[in-house]
Each structure stands twice: as C-alpha cells, then as structure tokens.
C-alpha positions as CSV (number, residue, x, y, z in Angstrom):
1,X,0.3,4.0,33.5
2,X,1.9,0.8,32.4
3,X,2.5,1.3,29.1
4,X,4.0,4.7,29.8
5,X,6.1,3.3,32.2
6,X,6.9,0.4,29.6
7,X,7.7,3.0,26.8
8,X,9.9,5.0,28.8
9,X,12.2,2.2,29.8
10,X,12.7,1.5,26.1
11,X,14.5,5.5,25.7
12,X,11.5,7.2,23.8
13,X,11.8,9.5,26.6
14,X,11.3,9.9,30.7
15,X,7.9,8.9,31.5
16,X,6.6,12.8,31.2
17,X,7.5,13.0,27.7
18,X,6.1,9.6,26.9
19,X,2.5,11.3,28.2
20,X,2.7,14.1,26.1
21,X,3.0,11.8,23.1
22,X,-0.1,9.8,24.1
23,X,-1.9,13.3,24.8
24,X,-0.4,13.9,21.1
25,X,-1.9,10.9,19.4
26,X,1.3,9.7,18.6
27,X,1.0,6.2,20.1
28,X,-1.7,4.2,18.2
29,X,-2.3,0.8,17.2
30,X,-1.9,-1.0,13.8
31,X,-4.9,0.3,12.8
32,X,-4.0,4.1,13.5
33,X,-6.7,3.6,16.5
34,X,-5.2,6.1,18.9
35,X,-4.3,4.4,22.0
36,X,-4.0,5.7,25.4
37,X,-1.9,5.4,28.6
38,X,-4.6,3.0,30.7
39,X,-4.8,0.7,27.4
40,X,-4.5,-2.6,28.0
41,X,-2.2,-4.3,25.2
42,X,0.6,-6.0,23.9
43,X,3.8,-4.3,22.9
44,X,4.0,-5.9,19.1
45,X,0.4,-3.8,18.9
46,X,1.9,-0.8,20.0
47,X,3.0,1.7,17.0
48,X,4.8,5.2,17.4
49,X,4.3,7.4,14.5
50,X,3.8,4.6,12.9
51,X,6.8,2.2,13.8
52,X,6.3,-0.7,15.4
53,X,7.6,-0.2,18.9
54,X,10.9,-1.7,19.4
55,X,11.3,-4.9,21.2
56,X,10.8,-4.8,25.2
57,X,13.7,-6.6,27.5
58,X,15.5,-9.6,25.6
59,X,16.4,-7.3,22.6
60,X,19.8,-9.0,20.8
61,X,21.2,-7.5,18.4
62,X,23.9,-7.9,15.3
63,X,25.7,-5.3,14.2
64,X,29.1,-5.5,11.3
65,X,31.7,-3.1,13.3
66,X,33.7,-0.8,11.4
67,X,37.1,-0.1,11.8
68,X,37.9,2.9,14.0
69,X,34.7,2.5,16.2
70,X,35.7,1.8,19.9
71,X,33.2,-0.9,22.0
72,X,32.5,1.6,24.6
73,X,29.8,3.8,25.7
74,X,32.4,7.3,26.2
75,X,35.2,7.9,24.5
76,X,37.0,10.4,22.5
77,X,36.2,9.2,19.4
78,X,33.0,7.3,17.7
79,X,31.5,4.2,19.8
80,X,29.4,1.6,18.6
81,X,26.2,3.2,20.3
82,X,26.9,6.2,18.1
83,X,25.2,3.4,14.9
84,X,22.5,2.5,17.0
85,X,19.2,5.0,17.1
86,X,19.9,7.3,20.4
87,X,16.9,6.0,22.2
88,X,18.9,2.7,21.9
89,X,21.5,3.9,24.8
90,X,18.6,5.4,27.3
91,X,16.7,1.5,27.4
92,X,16.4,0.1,30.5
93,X,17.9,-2.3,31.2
94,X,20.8,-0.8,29.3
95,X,21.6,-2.7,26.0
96,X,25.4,-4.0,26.2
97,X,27.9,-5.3,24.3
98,X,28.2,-9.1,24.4
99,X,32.5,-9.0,24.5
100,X,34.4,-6.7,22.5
101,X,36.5,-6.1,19.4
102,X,39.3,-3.6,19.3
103,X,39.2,-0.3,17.4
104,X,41.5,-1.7,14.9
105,X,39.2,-4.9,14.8
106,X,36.1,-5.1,12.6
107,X,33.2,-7.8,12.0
108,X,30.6,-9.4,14.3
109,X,29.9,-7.6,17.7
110,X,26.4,-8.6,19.5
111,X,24.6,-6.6,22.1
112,X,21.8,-7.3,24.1
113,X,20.2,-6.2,27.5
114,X,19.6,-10.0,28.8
115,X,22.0,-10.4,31.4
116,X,21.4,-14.2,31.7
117,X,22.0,-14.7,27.7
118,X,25.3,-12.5,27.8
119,X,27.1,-14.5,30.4
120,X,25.6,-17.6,28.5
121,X,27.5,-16.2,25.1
122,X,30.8,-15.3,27.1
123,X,30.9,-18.0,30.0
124,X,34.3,-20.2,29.2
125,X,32.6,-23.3,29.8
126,X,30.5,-22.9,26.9
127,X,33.6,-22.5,24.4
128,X,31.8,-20.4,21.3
129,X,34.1,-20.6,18.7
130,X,34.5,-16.8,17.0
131,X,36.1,-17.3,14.1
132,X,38.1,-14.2,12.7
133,X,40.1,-13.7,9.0
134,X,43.3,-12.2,9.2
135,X,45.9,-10.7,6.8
136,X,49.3,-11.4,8.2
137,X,52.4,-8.4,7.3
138,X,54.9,-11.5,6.7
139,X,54.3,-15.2,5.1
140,X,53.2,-17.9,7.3
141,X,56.0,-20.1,8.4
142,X,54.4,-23.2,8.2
143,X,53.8,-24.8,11.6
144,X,51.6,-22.1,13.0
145,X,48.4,-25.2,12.6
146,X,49.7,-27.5,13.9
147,X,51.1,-25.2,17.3
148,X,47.8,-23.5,17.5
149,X,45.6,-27.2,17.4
150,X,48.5,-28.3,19.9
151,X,46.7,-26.9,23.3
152,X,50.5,-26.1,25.0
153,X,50.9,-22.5,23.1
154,X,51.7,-20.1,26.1
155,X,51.1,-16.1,25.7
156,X,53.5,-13.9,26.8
157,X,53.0,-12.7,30.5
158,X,50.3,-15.6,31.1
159,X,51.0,-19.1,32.8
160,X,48.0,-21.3,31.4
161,X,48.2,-22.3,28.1
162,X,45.4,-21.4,24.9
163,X,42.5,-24.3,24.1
164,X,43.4,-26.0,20.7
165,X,42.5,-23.7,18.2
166,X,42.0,-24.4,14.3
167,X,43.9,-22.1,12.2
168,X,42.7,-22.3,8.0
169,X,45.7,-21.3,5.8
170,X,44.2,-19.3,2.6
171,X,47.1,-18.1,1.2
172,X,50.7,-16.9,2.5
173,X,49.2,-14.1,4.2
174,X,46.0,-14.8,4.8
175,X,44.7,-17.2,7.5
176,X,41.2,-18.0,9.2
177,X,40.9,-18.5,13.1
178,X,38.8,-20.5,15.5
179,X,39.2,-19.6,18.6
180,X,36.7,-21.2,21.7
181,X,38.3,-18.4,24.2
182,X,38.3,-15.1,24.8
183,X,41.4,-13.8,25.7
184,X,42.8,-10.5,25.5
185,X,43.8,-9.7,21.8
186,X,44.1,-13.2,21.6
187,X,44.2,-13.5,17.9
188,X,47.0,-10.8,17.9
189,X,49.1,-12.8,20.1
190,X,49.0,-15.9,18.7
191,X,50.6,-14.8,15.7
192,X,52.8,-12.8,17.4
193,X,53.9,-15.7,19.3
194,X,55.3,-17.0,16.1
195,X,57.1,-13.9,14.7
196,X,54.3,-12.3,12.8
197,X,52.1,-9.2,12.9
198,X,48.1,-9.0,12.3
199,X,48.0,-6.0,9.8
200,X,44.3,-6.4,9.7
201,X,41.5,-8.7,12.0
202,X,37.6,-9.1,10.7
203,X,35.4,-11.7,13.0
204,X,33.4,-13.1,10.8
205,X,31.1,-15.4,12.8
206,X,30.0,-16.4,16.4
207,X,29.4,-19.7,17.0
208,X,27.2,-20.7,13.7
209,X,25.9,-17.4,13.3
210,X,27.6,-15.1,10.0
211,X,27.4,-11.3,9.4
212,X,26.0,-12.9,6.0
213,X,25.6,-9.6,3.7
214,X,25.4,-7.1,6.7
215,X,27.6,-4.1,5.3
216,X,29.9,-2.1,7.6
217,X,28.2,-0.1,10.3
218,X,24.6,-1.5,9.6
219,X,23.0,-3.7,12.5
220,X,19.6,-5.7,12.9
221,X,17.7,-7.1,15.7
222,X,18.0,-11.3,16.1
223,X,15.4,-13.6,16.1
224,X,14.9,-16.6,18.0
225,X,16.6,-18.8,15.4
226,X,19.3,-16.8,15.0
227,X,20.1,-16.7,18.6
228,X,19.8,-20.4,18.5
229,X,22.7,-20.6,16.2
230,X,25.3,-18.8,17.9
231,X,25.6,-21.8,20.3
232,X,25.4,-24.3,17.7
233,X,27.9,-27.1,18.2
234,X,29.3,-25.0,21.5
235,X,29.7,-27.0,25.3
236,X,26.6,-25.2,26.8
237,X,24.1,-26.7,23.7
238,X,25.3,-30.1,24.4
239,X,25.0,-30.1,28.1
C-alpha cells in the first residue's frame, strides 16, 4: 500500500479515501492505464483524473502575495494557504512559509515542506539579500544611503546594530532596499529611523530570484534552477 500511503501524505485525502479512488479508477498512468494500490512506480508516472500528481517531499514554492493576506495558517481573515489548492495544507510534511511578510506587505513569499532548505534560506549566516520597493509618505532627506550602507544604524528598542544595507533612490518617494537580515519589520524601521513612514512595501526578489510576471495572488512550484538562484551571490553559496 505504498502508493496509498504516498498519496495520502500529499492531502488528496486519509489513506481510506485514497483507496476508494484506486477502487474508482481514478489513479492511472500517463497512458490512462489504470493503476492500482500494490503498483510499483514512480510518482512523476502517477496521474489523478488526469493531473500529474503533485510533487512528493521537497515541494518549493513561489507565490506573489497580495495585500491584505496574513502569512498564517488561522486567522480571522484570508491567509496565504487560502491561494494554494486545499489539499496543499493537509501534505505531510506540512508545506510552510519560508519567513513572512506583513498583511500590509506584498511580493515574494516562498513555502516549502524541506525543513533543511528553509533554515538554509533564513539562517543569518547565509545573508540573502530580499530586496523590497517602497513608496515613502514624505521626500527622502538625503543621507538615508549612505546611514543605511554605514553598518552603525541602531533600531529602536534593539542594542546591535543593522548589516550595511544598499538603499536605491528612484525618485523623492520612492526607494529600493537590500536588506541581508531579517529583522522584524525591518524595512519599516529603517525609514522610520530617519523621520519617514512606508505608505506602501512590495519584495520584489530573494536573493537572485524575481516574481518576474507572476501577477498578485498567483503561485507556481520551483525548479531546481530556480532554487539555485535564490542563494546566488549569498554567504552559504560561497562557503
């Protein structure tokens, strides 16, 4: 029963249901050649009414995050696992978010059930630079670059100062971000360390990887390559 075993764990359903859709003839190969539950063969072979069966442990995923969505699995409102398909939630192992953006933050958010690759992504020794565009509610002052690149900028409430971070200036109100940390609302407070206020925040890559033309709310699975770019130019690829 390995395959209904294997098929379960991916949230088609608990192991009874996945039997009664091999006693269905739902489960077939790429031929339509019906398969059944002592089968011997690969999951890429595997189709359910005619999909391809999603990917088994070491799914990542991109998805462009809306405004308004929360990174959560409960809350009040909509999460993030409300634009995946609902079988996506009931995977085991469960498919997480790699980090987080605020509600009020949209842009790049990656999940994946790899526990090893997450805390790869997020470890602070391998400094992946997210890079976010923000629109600022008052003009720049002028010496926000060179205190951001300056490694001594010191948040409110913390005692260890922020990494160097590159700060593009695209117009009075407008600015691109580097940032090779993670801190909480990081972004926010920088800016508000100089007087200013983030009116709105998009991330807009992870390490060398871009949302590219993914619109708001849509999400597709990585491959290999694309995984390999998030840690482009990062600590952990040149150790």
């Amino acid at each position: 029963m390995r395959l209904v075993r294997l098929i379960a764990n991916l949230g088609y359903g608990n192991r009874k249901d996945v039997a009664w859709m091999f006693r269905e003839g739902r489960i077939t190969d790429p031929d339509g050649e019906v398969l059944y539950a002592d089968d011997k063969v690969e999951p890429a072979q595997i189709r359910i009414d005619g999909e391809p069966l999603d990917p088994p442990t070491g799914l990542v995923l991109m998805m462009h995050k809306p405004l308004g969505v929360t990174c959560s699995r409960k809350d009040p409102g909509r999460v993030v696992y409300d634009l995946l398909p609902p079988r996506y939630r009931a995977r085991s192992p469960a498919l997480s978010t790699v980090g987080r953006l605020d509600r009020d933050t949209s842009g790049l958010l990656l999940f994946t059930d790899d526990g090893a690759l997450l805390h790869r992504i997020i470890s602070p020794r391998a400094q992946i630079a997210k890079v976010y565009e923000a629109s600022l509610a008052q003009d720049l002052r002028g010496d926000e670059q060179a205190l951001f690149a300056s490694g001594t900028l010191l948040l409110e409430s913390e005692t260890t100062p922020l990494l160097p971070a590159l700060l593009e200036v695209l117009g009075s109100r407008q600015a691109r971000l580097h940032l090779s940390e993670g801190r909480y609302h990081q972004a926010r407070r920088m800016f508000a360390a100089t007087g200013n206020h983030v009116e709105t925040l998009h991330r807009s890559a992870v390490g060398g990887l871009d949302l590219g033309e993914l619109a708001a709310g849509a999400w597709r699975a990585l491959d290999a390559s694309d995984i390999e770019r998030i840690f482009e130019n990062s600590e952990s690829a040149r150790a």
